[in-house]
N, C-alpha and C positions, 0 to 999 in steps of 0.2 A: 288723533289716532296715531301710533307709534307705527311705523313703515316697514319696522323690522319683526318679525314672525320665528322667535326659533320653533324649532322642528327638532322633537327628540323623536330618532330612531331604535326601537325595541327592537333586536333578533336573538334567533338561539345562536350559539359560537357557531355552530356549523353550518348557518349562513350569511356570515361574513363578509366575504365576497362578495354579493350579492347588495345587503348593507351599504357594506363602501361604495359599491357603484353610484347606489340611490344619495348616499352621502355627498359625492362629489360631485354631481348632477342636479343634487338641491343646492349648494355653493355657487353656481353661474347665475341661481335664479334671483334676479334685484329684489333686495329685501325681505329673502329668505336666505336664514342661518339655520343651519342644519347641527346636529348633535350628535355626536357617536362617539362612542366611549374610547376605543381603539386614538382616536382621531383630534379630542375632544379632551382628556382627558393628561391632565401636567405629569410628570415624571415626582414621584413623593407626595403625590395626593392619595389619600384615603379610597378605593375606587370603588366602593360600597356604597359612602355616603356622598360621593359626588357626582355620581349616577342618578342615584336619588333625590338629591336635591335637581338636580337638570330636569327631570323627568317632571315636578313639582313647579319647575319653575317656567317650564316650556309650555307656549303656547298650544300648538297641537303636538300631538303624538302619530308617530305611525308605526304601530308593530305591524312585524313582519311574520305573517302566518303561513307556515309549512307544518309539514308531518312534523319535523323536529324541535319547534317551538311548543306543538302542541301535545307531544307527547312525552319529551324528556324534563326530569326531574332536574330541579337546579335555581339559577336567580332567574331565568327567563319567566318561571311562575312567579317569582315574588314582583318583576316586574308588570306580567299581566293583571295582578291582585291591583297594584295601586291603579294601573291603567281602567279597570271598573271601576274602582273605587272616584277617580277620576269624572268618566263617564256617569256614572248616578250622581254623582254633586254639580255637573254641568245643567245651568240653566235649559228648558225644552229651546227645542231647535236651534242649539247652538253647535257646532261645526269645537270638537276639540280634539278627538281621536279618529285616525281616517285609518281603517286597516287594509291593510295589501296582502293580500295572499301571493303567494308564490309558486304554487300550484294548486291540485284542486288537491282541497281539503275543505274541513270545518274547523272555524274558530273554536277556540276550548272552551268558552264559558257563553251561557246569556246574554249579557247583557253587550257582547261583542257580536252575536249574533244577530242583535235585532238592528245592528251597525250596517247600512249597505257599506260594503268593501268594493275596492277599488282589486281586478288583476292584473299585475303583473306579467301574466304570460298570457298566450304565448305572443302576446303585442305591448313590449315595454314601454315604448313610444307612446302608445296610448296611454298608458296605464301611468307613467310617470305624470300627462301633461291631465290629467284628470286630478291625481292629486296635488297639482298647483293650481290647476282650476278649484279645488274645496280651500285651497290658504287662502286664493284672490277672493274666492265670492264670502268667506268669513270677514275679511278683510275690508268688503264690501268695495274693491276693483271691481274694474268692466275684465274680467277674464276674457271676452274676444279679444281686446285689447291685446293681451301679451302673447295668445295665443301662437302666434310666429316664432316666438321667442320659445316659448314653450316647450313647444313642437324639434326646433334645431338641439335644445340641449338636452330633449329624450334622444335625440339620433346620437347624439355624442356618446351620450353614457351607454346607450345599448350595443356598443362595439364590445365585442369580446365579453357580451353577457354570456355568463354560463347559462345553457339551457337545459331547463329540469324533467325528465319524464314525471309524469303525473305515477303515484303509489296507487 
């Protein structure tokens, strides 16, 4: 079984921030490589198709759901399309798209909805070490196991998170 797990990260531009936090916070985690386009992404690469292929070639996914992914027009839809399309081709009970919301809202589509999602607020901490608890137990780790570990690099990353009132 290969050790290492990327992680592509879906958000709309407008949360960003937000992103990179999760981004650099799944970086600390051993054996989780995290994905983001900003981050991710060589200077004179195509960034259309190299998003795409990342997205295709990444182990799990985790888009990031707010009002603004779920409502604005743009790649964020063409990335939620293959993100289902993803999900209906994944074997039952297999662990491949973990959605995070960001505040309260509703996923945009079905087949995301019928996804337990993980929040984001207003306890990042949690919400972070819960989605390394879905890479470990897919992974088929003892998640108590890292849990410590877990646990220290959500407090890191949740400095200076921006906090979002609920729309």
């Amino acid at each position: 079984m290969d050790n290492q797990a990327q992680v592509f990260i879906s958000y709309a531009s407008e949360d960003y921030e937000t992103a990179s936090k999760l981004f650099h916070g799944l970086r600390r985690v051993p054996g989780v490589v995290p994905w983001l386009d900003r981050e991710s992404l060589l200077p004179g690469m195509n960034w259309e198709h190299g998003i795409m292929l990342a997205l295709e070639e990444s182990r799990f996914v985790v888009p990031l759901i707010s009002t603004f992914s779920t409502t604005k027009e743009g790649f964020v839809q063409r990335e939620f399309k293959r993100i289902i399309e993803r999900v209906e081709a994944a074997p039952e009970g297999r662990i491949v798209v973990i959605p995070a919301r960001l505040e309260e809202c509703r996923p945009p589509a079905i087949p995301l909805r019928e996804i337990h999602h993980v929040d984001l607020f207003p306890d990042w901490e949690h919400g972070v070490s819960r989605i390394v608890e879905a890479i470990r137990y897919e992974q088929g780790a003892d998640a108590s196991r890292a849990s410590p570990l877990i646990r220290a690099i959500a407090t890191i990353t949740s400095r200076d998170h921006p906090r979002r009132e609920p729309k």
